[in-house]
N, CA, C and O atoms as a DFTB+ gen file, in Angstrom:
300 C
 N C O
     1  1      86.568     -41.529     -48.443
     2  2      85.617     -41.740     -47.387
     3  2      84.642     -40.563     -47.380
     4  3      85.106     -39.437     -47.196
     5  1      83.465     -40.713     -47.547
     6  2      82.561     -39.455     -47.089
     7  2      81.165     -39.726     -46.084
     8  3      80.365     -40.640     -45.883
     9  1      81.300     -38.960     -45.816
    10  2      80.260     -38.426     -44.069
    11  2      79.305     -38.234     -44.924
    12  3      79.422     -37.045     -45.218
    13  1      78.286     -38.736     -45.604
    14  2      77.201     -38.023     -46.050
    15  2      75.987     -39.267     -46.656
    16  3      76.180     -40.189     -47.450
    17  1      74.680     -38.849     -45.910
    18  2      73.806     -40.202     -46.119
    19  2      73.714     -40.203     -47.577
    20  3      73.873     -39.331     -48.431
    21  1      73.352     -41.671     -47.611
    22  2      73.231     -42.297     -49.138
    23  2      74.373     -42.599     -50.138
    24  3      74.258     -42.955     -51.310
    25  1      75.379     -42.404     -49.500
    26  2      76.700     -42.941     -49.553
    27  2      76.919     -44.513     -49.550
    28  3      76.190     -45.048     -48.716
    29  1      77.663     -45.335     -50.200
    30  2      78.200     -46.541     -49.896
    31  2      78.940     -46.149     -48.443
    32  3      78.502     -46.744     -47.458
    33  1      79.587     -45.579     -48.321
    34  2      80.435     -45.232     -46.797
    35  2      79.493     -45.051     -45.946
    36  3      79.469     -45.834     -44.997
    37  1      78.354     -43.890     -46.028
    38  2      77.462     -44.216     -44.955
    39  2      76.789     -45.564     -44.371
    40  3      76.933     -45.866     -43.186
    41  1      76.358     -46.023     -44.893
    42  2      75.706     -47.343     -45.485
    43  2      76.512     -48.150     -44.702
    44  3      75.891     -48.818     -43.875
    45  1      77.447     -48.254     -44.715
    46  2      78.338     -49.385     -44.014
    47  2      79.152     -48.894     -42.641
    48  3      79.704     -49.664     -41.855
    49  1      79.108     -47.602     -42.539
    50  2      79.192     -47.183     -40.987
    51  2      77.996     -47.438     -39.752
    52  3      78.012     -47.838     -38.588
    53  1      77.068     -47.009     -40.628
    54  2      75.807     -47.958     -40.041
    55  2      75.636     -49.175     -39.421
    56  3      75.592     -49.565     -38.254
    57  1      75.538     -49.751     -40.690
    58  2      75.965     -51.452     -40.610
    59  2      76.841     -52.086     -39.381
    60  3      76.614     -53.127     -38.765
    61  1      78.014     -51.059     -39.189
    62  2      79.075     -51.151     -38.637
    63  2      79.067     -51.190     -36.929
    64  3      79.576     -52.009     -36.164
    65  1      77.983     -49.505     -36.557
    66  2      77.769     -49.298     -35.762
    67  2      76.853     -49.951     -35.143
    68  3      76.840     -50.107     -33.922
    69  1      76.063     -50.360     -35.879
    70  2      74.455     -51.810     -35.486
    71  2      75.301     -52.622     -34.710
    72  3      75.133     -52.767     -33.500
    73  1      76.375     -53.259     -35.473
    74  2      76.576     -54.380     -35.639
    75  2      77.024     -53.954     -34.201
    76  3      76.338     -54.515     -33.346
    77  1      78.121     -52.999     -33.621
    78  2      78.880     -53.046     -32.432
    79  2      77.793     -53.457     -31.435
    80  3      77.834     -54.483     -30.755
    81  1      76.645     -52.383     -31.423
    82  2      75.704     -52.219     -30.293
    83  2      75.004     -53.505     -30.581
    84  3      74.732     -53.968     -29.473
    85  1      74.674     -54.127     -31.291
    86  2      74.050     -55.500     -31.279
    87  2      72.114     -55.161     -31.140
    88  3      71.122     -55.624     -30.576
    89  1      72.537     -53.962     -32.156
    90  2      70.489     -53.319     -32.202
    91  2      70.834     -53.511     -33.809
    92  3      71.883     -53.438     -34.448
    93  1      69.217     -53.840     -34.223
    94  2      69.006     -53.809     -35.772
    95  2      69.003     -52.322     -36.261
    96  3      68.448     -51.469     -35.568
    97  1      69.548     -52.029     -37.318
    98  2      69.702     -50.336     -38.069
    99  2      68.183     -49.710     -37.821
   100  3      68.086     -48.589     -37.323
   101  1      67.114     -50.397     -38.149
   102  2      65.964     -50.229     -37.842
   103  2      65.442     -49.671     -36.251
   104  3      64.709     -48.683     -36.230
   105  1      65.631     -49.983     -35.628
   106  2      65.823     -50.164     -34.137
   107  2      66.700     -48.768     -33.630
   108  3      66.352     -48.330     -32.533
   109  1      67.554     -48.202     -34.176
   110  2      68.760     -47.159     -33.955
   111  2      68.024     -45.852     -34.489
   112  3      67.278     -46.026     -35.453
   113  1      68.125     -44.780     -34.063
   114  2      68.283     -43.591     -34.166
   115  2      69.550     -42.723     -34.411
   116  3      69.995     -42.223     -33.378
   117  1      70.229     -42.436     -35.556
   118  2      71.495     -42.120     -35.933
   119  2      71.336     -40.492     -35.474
   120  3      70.656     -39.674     -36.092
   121  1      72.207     -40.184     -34.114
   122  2      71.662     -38.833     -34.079
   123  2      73.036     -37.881     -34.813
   124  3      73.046     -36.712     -35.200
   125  1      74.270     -39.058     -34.804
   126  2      75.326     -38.221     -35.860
   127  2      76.500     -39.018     -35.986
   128  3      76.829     -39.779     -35.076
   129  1      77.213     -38.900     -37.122
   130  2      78.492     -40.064     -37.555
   131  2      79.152     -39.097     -37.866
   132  3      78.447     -38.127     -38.142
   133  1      80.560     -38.879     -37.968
   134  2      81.205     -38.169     -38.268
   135  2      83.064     -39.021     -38.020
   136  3      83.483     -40.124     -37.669
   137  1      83.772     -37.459     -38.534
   138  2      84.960     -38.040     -38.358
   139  2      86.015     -38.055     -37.903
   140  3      86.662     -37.037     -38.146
   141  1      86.773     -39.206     -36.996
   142  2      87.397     -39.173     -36.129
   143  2      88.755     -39.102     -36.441
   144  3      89.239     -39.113     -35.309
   145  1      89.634     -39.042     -37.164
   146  2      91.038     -38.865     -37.589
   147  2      90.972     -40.089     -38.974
   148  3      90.081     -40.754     -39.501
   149  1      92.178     -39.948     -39.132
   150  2      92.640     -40.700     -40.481
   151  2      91.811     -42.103     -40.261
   152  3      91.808     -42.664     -39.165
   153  1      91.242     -42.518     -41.184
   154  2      90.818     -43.630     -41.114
   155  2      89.618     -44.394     -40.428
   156  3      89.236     -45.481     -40.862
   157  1      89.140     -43.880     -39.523
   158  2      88.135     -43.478     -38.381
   159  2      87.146     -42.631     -38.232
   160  3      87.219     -41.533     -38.785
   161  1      86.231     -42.919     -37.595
   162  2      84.852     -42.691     -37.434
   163  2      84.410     -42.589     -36.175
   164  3      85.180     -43.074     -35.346
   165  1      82.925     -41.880     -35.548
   166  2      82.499     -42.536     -34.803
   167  2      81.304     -42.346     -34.765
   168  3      81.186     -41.469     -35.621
   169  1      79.839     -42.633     -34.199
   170  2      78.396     -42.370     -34.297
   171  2      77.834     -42.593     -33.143
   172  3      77.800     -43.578     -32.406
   173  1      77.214     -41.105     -33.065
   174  2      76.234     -41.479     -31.770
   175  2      74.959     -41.964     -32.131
   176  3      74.382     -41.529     -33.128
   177  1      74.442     -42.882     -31.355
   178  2      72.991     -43.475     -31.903
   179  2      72.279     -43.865     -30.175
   180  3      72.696     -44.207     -29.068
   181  1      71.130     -43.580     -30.775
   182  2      70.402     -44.337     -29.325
   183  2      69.329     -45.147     -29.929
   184  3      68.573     -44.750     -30.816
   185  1      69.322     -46.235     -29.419
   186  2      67.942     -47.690     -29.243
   187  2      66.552     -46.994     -29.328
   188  3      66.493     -46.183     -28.403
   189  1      65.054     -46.984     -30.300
   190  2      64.280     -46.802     -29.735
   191  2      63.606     -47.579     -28.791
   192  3      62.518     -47.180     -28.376
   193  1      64.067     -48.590     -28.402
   194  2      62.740     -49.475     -27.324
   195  2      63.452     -49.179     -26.064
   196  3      62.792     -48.762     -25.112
   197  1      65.018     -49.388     -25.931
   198  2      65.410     -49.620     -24.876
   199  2      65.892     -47.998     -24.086
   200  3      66.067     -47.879     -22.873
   201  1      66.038     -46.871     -25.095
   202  2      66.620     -45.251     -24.943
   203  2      68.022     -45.868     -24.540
   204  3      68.531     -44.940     -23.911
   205  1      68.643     -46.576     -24.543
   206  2      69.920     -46.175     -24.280
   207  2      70.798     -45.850     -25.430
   208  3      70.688     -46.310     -26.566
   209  1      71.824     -44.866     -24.933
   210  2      72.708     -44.332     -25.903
   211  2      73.844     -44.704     -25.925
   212  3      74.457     -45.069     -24.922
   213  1      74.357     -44.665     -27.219
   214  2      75.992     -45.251     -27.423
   215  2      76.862     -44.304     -27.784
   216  3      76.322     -43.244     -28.099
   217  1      78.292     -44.336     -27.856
   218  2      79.218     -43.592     -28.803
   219  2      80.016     -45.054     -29.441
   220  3      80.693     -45.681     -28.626
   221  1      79.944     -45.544     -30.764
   222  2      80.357     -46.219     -31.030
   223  2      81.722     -45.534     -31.981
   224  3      81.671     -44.585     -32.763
   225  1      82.854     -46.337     -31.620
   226  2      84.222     -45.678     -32.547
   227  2      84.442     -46.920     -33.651
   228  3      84.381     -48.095     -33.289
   229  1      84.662     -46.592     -34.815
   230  2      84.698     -47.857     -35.980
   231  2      86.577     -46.926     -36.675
   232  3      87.056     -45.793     -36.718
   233  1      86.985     -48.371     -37.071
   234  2      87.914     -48.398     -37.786
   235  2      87.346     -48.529     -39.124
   236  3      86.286     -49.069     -39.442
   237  1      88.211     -47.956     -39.856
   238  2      88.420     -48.574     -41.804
   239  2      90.064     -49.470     -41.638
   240  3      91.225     -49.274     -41.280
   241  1      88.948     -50.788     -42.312
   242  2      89.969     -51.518     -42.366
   243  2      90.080     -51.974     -43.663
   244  3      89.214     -52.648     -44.221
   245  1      91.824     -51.389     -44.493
   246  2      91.369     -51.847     -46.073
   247  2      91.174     -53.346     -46.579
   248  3      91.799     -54.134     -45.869
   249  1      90.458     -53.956     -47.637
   250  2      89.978     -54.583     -47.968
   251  2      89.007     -55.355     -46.984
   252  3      88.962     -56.579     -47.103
   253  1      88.330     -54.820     -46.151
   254  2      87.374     -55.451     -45.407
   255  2      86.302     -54.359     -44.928
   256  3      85.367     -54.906     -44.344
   257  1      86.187     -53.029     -45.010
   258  2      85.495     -52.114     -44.573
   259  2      85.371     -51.994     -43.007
   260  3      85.799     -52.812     -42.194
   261  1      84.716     -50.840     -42.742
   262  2      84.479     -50.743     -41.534
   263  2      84.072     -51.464     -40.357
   264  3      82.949     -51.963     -40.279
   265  1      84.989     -51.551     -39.372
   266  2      84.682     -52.307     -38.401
   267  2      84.183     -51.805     -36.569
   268  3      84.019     -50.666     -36.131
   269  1      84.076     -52.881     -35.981
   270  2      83.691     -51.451     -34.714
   271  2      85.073     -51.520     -33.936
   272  3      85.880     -52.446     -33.851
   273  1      85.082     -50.586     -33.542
   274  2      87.030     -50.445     -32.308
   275  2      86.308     -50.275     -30.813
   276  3      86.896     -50.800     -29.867
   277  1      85.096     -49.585     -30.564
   278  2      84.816     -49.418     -28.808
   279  2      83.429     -49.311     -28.817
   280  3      82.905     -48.982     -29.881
   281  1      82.588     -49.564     -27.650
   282  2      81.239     -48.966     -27.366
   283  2      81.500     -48.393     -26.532
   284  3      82.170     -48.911     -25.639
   285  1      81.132     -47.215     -26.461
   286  2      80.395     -46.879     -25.017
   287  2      79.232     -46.158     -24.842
   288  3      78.863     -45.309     -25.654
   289  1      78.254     -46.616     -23.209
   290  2      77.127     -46.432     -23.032
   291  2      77.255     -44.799     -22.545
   292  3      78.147     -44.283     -21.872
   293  1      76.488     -44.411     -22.914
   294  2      76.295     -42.832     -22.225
   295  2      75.567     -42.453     -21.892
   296  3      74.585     -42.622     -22.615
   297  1      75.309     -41.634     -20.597
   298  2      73.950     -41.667     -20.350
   299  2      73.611     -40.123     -19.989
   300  3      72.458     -39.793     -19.711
């Protein structure tokens, strides 16, 4: 697993984290992903249209990649 853009792993934590918050990658501001214990992740990102901010937590799940485990809004 590696923390570092331009990664296949980055790339799909992204993906991952979009997908939780239900904003296009485009749309997101990745202000940091990093790592949360064995297997786990999490990324703060905020919306540009709407400013709200998330902490999204993603699992690695093997043979299926990263998935999302929680949102939360932060403000």
């Amino acid at each position: 697993m590696k923390f570092k853009e331009g990664t296949v792993d980055w790339s799909e934590m992204k993906k991952a984290i979009s997908y939780a918050v239900d904003v296009p990658e485009s749309q997101l501001i990745f202000d940091f992903i990093g790592n949360n214990g064995n297997n786990k992740a999490y990324g703060n990102v905020r919306d540009k249209q709407s400013n709200k901010k998330y902490k999204v937590n993603i699992d690695w799940v093997e043979n299926q990649g990263w998935k999302p485990a929680s949102v939360q809004v932060v403000k």
